[in-house]
Gaussian input, Z-matrix of N, CA and C with variables (Angstrom, degrees):
# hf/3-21g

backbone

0 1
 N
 C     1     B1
 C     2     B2     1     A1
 N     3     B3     2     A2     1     D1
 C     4     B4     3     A3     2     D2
 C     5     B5     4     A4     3     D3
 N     6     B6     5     A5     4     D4
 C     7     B7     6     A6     5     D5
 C     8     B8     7     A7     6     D6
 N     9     B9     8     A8     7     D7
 C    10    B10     9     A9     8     D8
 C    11    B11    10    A10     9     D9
 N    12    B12    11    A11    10    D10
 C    13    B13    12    A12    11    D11
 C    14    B14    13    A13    12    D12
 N    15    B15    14    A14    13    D13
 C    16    B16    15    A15    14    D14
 C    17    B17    16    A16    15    D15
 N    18    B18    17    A17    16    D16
 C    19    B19    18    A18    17    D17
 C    20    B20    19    A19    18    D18
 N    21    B21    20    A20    19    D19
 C    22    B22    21    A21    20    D20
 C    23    B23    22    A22    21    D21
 N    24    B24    23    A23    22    D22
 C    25    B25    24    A24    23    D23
 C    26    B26    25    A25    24    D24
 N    27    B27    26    A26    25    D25
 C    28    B28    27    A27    26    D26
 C    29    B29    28    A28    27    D27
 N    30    B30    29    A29    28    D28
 C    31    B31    30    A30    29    D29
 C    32    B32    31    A31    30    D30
 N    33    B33    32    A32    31    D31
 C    34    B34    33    A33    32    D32
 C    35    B35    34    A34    33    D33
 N    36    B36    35    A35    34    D34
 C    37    B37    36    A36    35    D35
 C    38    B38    37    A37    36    D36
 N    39    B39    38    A38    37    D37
 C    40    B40    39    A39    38    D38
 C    41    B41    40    A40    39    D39
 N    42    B42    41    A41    40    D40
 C    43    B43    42    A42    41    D41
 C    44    B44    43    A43    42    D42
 N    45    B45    44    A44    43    D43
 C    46    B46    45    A45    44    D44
 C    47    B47    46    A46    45    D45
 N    48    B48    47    A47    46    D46
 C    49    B49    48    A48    47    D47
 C    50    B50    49    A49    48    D48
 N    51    B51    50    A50    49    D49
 C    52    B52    51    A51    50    D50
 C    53    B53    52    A52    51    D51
 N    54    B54    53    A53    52    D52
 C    55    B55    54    A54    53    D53
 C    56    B56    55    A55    54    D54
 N    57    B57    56    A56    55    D55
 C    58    B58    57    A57    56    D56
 C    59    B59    58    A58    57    D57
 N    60    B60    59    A59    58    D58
 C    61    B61    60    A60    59    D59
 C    62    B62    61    A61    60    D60
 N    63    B63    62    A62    61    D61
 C    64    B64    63    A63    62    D62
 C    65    B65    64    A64    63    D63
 N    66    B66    65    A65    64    D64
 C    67    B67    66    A66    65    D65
 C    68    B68    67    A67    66    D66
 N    69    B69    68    A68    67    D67
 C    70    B70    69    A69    68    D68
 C    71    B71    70    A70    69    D69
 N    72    B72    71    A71    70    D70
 C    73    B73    72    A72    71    D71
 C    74    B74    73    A73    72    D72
 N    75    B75    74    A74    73    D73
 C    76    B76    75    A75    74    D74
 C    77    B77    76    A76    75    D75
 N    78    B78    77    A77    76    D76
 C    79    B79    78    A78    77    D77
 C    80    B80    79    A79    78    D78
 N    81    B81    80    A80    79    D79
 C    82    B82    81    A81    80    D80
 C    83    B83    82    A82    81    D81
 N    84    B84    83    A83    82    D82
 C    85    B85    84    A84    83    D83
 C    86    B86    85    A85    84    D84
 N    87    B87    86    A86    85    D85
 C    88    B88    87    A87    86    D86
 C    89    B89    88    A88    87    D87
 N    90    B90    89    A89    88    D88
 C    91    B91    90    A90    89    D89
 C    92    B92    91    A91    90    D90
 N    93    B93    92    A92    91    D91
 C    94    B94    93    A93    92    D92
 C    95    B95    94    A94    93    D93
 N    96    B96    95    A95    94    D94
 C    97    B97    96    A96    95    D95
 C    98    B98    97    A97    96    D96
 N    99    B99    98    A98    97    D97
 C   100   B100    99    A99    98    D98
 C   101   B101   100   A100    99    D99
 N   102   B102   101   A101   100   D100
 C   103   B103   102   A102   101   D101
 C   104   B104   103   A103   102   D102
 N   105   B105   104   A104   103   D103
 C   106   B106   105   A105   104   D104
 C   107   B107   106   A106   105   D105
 N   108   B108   107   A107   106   D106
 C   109   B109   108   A108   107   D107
 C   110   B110   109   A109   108   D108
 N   111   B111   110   A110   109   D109
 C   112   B112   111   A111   110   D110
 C   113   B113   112   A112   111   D111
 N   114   B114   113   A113   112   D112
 C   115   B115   114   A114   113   D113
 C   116   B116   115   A115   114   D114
 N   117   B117   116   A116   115   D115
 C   118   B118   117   A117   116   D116
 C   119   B119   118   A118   117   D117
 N   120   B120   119   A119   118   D118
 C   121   B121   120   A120   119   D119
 C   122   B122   121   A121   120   D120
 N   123   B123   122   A122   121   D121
 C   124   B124   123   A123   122   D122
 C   125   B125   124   A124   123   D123
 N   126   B126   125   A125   124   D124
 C   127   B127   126   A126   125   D125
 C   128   B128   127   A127   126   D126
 N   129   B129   128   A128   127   D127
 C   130   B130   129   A129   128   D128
 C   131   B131   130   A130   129   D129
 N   132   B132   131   A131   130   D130
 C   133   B133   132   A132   131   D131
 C   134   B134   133   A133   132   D132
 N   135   B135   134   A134   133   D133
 C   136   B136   135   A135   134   D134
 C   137   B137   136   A136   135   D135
 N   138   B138   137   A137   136   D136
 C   139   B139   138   A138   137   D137
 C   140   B140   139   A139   138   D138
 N   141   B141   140   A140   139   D139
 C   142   B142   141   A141   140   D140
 C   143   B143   142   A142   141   D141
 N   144   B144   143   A143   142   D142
 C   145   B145   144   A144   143   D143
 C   146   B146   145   A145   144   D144
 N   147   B147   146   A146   145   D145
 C   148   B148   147   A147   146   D146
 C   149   B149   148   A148   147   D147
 N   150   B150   149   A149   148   D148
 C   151   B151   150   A150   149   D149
 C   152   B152   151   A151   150   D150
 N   153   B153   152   A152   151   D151
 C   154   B154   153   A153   152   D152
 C   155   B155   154   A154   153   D153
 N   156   B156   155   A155   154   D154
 C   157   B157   156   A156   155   D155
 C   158   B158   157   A157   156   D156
 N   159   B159   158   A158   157   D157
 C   160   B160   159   A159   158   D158
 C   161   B161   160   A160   159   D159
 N   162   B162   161   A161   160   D160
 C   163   B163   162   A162   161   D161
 C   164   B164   163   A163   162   D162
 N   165   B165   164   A164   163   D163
 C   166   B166   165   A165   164   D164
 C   167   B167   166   A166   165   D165
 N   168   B168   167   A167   166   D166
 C   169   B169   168   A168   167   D167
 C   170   B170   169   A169   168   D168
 N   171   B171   170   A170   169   D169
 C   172   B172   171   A171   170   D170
 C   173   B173   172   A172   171   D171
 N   174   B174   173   A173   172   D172
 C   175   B175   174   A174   173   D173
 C   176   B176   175   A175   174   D174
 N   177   B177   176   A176   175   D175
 C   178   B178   177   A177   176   D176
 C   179   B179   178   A178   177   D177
 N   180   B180   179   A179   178   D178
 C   181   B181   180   A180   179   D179
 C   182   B182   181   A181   180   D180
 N   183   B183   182   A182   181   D181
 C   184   B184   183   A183   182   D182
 C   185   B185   184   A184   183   D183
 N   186   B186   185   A185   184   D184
 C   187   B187   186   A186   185   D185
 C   188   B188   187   A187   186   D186
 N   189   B189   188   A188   187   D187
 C   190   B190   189   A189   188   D188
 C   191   B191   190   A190   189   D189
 N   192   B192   191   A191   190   D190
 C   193   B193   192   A192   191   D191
 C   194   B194   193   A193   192   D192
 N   195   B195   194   A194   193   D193
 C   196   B196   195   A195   194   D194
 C   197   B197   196   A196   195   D195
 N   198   B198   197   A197   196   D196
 C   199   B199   198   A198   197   D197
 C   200   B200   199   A199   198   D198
 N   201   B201   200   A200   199   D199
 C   202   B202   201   A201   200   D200
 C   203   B203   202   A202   201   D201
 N   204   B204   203   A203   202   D202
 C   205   B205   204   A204   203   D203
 C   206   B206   205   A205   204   D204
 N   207   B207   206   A206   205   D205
 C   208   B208   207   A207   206   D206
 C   209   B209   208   A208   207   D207
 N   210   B210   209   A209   208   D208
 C   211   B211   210   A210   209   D209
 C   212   B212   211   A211   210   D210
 N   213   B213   212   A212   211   D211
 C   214   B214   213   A213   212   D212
 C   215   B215   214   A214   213   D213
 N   216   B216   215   A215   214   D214
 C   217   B217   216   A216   215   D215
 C   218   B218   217   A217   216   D216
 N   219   B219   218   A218   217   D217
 C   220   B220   219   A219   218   D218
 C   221   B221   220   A220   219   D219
 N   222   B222   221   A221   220   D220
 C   223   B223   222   A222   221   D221
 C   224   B224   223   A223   222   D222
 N   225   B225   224   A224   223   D223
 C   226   B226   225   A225   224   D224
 C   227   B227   226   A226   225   D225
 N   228   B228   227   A227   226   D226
 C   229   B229   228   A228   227   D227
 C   230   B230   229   A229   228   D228
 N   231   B231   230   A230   229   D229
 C   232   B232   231   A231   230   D230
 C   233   B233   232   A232   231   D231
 N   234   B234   233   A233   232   D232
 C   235   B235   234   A234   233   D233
 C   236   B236   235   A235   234   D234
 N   237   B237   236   A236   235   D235
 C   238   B238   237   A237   236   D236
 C   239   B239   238   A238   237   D237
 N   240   B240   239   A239   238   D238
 C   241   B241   240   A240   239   D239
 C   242   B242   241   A241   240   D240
 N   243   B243   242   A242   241   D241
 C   244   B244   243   A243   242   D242
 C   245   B245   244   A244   243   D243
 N   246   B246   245   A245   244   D244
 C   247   B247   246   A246   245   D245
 C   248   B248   247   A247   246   D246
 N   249   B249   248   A248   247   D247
 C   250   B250   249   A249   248   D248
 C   251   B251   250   A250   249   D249
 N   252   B252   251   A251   250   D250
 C   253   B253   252   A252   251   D251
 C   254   B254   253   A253   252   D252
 N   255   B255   254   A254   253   D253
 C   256   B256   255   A255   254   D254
 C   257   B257   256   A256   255   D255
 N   258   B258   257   A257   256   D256
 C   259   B259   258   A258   257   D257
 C   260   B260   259   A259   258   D258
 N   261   B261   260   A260   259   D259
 C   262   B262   261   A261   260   D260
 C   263   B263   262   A262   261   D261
 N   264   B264   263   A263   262   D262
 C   265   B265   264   A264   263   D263
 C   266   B266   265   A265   264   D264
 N   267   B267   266   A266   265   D265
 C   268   B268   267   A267   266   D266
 C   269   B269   268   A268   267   D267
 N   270   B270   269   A269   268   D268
 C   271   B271   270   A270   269   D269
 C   272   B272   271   A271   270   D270
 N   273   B273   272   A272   271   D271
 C   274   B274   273   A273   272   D272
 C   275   B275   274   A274   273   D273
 N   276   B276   275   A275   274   D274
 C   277   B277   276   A276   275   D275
 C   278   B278   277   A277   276   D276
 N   279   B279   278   A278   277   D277
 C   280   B280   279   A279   278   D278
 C   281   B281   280   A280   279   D279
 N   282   B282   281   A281   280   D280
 C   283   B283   282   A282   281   D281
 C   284   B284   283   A283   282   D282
 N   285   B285   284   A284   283   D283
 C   286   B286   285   A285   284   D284
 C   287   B287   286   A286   285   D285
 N   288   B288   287   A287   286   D286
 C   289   B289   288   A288   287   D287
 C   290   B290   289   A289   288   D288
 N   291   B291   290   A290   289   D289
 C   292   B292   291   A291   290   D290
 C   293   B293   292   A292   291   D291
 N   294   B294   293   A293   292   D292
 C   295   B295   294   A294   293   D293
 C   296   B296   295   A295   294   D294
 N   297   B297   296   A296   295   D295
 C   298   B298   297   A297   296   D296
 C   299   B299   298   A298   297   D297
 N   300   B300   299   A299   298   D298
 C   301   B301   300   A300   299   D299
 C   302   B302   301   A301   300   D300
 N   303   B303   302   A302   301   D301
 C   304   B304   303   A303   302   D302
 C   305   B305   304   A304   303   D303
 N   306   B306   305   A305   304   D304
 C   307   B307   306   A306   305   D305
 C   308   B308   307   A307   306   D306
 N   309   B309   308   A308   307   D307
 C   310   B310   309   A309   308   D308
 C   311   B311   310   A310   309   D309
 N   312   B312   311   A311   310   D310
 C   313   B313   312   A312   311   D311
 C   314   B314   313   A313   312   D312

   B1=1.4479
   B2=1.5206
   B3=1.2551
   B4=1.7683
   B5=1.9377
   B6=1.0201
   B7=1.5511
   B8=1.6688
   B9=1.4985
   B10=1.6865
   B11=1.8986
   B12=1.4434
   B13=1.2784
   B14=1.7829
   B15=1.5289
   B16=1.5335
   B17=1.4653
   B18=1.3727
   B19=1.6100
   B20=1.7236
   B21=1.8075
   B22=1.6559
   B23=1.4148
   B24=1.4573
   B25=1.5576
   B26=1.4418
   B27=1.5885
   B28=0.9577
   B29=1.2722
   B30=1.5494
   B31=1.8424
   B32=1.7454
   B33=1.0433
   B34=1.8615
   B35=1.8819
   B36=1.3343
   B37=1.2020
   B38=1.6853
   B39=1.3023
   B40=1.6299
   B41=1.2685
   B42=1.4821
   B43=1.3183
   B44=1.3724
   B45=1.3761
   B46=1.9343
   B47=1.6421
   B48=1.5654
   B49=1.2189
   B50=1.8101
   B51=1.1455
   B52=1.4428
   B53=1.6108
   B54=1.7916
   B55=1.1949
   B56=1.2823
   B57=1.3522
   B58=1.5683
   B59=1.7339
   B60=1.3440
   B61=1.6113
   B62=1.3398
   B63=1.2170
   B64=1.5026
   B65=2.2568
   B66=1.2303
   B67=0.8212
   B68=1.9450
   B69=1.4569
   B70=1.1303
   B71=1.7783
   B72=1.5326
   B73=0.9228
   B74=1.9495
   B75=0.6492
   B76=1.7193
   B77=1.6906
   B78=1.2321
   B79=2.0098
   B80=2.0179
   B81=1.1947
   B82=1.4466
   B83=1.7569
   B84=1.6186
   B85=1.2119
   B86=1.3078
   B87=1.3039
   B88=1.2085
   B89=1.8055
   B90=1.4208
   B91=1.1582
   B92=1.4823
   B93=1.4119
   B94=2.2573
   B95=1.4162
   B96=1.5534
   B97=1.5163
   B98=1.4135
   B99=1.6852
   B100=1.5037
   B101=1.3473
   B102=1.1520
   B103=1.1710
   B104=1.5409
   B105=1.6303
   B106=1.1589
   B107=1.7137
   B108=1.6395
   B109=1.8572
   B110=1.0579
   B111=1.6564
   B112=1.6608
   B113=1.7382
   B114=1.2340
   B115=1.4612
   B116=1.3277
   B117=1.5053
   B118=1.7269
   B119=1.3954
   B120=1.6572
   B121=1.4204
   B122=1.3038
   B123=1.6267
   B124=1.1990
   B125=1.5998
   B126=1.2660
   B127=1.5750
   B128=1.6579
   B129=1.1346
   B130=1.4384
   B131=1.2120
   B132=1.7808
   B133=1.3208
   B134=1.6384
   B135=1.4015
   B136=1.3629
   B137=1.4163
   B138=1.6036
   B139=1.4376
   B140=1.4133
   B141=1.7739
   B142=1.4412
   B143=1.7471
   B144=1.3821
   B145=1.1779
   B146=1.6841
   B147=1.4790
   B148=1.9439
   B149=1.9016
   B150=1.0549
   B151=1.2615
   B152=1.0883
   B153=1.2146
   B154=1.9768
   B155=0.9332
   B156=1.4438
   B157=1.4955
   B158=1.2218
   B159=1.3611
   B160=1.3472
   B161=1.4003
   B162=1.5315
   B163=1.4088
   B164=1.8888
   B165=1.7206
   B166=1.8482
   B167=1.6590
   B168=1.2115
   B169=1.4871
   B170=1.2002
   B171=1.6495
   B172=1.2387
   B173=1.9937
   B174=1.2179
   B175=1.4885
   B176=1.5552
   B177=1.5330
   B178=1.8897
   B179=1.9467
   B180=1.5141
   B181=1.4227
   B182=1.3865
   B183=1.4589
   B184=1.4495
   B185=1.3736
   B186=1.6103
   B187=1.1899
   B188=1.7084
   B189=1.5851
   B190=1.5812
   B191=1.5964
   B192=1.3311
   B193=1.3895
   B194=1.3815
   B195=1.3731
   B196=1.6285
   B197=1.7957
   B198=1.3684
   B199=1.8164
   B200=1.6730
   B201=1.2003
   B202=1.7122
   B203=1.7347
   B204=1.8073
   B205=2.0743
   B206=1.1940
   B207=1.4875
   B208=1.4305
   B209=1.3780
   B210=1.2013
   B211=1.8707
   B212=1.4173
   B213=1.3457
   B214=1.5699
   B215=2.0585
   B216=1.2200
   B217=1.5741
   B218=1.2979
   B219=1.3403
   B220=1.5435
   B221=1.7586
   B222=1.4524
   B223=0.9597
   B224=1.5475
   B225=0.7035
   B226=1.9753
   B227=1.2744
   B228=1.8155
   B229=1.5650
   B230=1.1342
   B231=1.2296
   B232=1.3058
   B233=1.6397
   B234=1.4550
   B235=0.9008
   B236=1.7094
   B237=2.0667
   B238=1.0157
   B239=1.8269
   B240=1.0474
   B241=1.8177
   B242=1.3117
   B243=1.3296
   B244=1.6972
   B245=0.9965
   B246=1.6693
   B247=1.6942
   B248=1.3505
   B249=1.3520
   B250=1.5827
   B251=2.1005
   B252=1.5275
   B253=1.6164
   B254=1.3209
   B255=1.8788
   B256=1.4364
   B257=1.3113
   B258=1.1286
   B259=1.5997
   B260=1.3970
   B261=1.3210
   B262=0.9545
   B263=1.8902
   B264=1.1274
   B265=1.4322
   B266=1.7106
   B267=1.8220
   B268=1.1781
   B269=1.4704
   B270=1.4060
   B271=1.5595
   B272=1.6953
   B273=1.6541
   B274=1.4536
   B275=1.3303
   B276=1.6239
   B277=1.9214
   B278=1.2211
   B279=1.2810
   B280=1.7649
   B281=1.5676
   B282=1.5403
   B283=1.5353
   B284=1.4675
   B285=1.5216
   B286=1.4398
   B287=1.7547
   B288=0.9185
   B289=1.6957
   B290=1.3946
   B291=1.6115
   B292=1.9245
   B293=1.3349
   B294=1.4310
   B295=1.4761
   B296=1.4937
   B297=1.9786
   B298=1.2345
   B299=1.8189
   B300=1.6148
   B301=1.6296
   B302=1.7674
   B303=1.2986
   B304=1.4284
   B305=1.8010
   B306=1.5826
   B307=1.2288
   B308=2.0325
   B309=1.3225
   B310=1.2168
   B311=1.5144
   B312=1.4934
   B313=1.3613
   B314=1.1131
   A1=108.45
   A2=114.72
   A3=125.56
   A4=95.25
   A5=124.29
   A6=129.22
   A7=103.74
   A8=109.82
   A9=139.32
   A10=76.10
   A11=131.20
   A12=118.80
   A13=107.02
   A14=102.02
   A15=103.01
   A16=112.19
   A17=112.94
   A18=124.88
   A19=94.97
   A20=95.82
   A21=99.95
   A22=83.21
   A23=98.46
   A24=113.56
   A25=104.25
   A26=142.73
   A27=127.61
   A28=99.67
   A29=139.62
   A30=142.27
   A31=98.69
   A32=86.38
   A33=107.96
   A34=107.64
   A35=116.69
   A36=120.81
   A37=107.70
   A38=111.42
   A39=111.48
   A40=117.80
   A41=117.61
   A42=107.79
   A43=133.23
   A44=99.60
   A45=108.89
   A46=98.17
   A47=111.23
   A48=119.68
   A49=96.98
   A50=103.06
   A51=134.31
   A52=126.20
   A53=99.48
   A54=105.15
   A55=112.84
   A56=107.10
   A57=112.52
   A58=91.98
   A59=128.29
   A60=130.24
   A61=94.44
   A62=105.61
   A63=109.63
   A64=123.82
   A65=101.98
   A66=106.07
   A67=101.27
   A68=109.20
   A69=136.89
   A70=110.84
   A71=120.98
   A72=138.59
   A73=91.92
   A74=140.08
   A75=153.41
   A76=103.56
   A77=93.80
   A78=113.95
   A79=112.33
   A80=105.01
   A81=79.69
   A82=118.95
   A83=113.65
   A84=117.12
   A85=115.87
   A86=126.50
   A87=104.72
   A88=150.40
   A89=102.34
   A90=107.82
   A91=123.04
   A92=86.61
   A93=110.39
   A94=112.24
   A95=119.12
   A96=133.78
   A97=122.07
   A98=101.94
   A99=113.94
   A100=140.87
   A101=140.30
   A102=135.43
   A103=98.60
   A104=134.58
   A105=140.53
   A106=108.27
   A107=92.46
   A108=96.24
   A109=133.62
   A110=91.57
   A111=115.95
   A112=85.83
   A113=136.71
   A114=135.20
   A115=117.68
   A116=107.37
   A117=102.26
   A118=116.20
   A119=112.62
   A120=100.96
   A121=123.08
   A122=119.63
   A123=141.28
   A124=123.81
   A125=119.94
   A126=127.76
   A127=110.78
   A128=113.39
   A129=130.27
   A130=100.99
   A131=104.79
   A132=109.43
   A133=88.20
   A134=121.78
   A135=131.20
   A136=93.07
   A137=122.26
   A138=121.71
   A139=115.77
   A140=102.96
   A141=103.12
   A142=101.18
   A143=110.04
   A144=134.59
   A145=124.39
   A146=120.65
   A147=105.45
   A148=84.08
   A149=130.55
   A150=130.35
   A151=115.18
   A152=120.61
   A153=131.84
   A154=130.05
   A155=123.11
   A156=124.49
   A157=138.18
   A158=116.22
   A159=133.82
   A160=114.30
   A161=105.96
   A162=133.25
   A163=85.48
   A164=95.53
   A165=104.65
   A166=96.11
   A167=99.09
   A168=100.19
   A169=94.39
   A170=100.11
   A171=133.81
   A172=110.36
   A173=141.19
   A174=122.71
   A175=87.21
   A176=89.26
   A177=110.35
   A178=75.20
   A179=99.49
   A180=115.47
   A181=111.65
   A182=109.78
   A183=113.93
   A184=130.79
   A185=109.32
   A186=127.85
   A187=96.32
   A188=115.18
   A189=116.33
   A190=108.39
   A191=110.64
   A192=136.30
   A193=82.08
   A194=138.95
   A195=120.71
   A196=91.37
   A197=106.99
   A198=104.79
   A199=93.65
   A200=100.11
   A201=116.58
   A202=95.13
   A203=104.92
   A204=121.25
   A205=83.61
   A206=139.80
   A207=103.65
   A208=136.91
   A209=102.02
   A210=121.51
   A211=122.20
   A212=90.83
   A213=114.75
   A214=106.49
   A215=110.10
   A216=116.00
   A217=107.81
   A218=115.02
   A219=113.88
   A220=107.24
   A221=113.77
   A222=99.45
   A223=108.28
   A224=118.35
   A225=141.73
   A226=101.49
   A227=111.85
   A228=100.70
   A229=94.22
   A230=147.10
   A231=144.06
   A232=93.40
   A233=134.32
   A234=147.31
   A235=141.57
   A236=93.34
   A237=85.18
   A238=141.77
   A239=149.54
   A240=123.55
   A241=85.02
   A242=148.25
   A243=130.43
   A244=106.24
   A245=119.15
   A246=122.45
   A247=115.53
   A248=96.57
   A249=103.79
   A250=105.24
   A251=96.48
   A252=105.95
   A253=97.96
   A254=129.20
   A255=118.02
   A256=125.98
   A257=117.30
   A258=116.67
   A259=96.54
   A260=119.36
   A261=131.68
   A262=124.98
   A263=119.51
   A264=144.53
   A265=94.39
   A266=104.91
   A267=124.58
   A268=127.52
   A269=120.92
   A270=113.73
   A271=102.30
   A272=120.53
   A273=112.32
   A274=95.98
   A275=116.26
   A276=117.86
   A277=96.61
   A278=104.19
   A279=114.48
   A280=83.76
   A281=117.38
   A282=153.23
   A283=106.66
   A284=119.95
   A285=129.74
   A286=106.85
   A287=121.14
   A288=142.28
   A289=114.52
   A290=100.36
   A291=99.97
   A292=107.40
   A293=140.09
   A294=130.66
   A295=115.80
   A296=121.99
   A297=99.29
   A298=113.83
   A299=98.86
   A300=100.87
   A301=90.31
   A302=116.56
   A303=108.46
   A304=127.27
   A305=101.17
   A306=125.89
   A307=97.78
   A308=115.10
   A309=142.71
   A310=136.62
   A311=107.10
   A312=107.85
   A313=106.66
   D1=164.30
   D2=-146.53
   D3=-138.66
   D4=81.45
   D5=179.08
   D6=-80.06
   D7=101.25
   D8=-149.19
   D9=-99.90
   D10=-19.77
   D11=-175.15
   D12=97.49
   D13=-44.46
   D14=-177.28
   D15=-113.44
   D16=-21.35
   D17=175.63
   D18=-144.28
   D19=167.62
   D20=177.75
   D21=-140.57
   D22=149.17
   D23=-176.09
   D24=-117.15
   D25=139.45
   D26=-173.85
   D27=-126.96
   D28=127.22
   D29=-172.06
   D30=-102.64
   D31=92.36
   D32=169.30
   D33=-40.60
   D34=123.15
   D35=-177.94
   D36=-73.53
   D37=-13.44
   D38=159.96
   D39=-121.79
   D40=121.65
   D41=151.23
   D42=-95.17
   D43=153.78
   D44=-176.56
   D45=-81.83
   D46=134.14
   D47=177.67
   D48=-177.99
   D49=-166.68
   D50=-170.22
   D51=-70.36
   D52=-9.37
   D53=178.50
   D54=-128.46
   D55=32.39
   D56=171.92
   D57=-156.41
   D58=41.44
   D59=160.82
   D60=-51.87
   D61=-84.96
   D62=-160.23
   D63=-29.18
   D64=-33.78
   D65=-147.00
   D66=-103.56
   D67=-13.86
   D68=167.29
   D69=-85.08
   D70=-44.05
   D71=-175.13
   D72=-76.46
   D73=-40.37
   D74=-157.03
   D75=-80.03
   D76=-64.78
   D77=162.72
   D78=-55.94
   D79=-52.33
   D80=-179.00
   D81=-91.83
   D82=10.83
   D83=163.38
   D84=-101.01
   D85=-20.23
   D86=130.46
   D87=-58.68
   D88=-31.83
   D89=170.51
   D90=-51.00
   D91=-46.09
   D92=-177.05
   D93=-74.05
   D94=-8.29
   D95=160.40
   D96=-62.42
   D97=-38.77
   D98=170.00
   D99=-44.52
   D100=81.01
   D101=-159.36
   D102=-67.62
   D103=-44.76
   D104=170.09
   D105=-112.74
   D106=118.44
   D107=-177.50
   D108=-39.29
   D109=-38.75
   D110=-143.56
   D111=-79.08
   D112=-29.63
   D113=-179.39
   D114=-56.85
   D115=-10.09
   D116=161.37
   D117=-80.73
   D118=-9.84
   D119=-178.56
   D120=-68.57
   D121=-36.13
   D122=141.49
   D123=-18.20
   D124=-33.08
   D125=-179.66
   D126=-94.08
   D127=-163.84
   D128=-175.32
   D129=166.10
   D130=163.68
   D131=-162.65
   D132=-149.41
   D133=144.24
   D134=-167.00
   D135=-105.26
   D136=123.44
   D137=158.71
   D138=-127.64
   D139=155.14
   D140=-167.37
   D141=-114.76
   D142=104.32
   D143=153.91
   D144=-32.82
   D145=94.36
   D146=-154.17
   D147=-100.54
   D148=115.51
   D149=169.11
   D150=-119.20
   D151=145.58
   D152=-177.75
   D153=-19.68
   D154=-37.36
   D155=146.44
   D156=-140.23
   D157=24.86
   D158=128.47
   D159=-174.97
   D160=172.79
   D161=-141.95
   D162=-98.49
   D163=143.65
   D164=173.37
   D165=-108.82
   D166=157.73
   D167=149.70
   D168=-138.32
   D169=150.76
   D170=-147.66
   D171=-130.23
   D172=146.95
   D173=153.09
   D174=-117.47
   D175=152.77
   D176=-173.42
   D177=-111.74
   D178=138.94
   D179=159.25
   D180=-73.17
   D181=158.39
   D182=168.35
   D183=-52.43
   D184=-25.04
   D185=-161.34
   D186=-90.64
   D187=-40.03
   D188=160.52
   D189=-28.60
   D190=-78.29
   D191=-127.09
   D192=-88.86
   D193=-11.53
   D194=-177.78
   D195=-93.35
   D196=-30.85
   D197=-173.66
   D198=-48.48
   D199=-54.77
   D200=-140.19
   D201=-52.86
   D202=-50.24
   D203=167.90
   D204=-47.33
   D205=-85.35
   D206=-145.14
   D207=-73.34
   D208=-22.71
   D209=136.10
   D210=-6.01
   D211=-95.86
   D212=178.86
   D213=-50.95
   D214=-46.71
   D215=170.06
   D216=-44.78
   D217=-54.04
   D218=-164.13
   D219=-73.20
   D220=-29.88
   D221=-159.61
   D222=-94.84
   D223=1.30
   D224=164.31
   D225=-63.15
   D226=-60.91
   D227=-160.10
   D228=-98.59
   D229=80.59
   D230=172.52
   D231=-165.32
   D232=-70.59
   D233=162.17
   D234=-56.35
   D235=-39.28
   D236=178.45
   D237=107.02
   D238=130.20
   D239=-157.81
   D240=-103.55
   D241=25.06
   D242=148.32
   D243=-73.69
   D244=-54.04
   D245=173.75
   D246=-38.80
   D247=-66.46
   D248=-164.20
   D249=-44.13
   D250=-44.37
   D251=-167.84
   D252=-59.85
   D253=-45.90
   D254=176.38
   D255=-73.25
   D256=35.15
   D257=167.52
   D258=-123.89
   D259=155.48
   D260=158.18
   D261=-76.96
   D262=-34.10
   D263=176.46
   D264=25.80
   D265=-174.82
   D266=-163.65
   D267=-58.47
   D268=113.57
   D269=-165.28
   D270=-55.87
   D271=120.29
   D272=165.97
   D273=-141.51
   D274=153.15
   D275=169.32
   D276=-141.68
   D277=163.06
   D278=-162.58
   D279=-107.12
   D280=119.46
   D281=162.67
   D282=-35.81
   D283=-70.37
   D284=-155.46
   D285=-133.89
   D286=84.65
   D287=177.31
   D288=-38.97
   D289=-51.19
   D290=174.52
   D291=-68.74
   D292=-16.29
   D293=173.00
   D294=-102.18
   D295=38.21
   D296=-157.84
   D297=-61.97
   D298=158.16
   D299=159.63
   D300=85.26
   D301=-2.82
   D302=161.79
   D303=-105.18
   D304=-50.38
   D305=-178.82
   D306=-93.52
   D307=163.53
   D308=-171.86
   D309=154.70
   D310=165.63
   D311=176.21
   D312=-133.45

């Protein structure tokens, strides 16, 4: 985050775009699977971090991964999937398909 003195701007270490559909699209169909929300808090999802000279792995809490759905929710219905498709945003793909919204990268 960027303290402007009169506003603070904060540059999200992911962006939503076109090269992480799948994996955004994967998370909030799982999310919309939920009959009770709060049961994602209960989950986690393992992601692998690829950095310059080497790769993290990471677990996202449940409590992450429900921010991130309502995230991704908001920014659909506000914006829209043309938006989302004209960005390019953060390269991510979902790892393991039979566990979506658990496993990722």
């Amino acid at each position: 985050m960027t303290d402007y003195g009169t506003n603070v701007r904060e540059n999200p270490h992911i962006t939503f775009g076109s090269n992480n559909l799948s994996f955004w699209l994967a998370l909030l169909l799982k999310w919309e699977g939920l009959e009770d929300k709060t049961e994602m808090f209960d989950m986690s999802m393992q992601m692998i971090l690829h950095g310059t000279t080497k790769d993290l792995t990471v677990d996202i809490p449940g409590y992450a991964m429900a921010d991130m759905a309502v995230l991704g929710e908001v920014y659909l219905s506000m914006a829209g999937m043309e938006a989302l498709m004209g960005e390019e945003g953060s390269e991510m793909t979902v790892v393991n398909k039979e566990e979506v919204g658990t496993s990722g990268t």
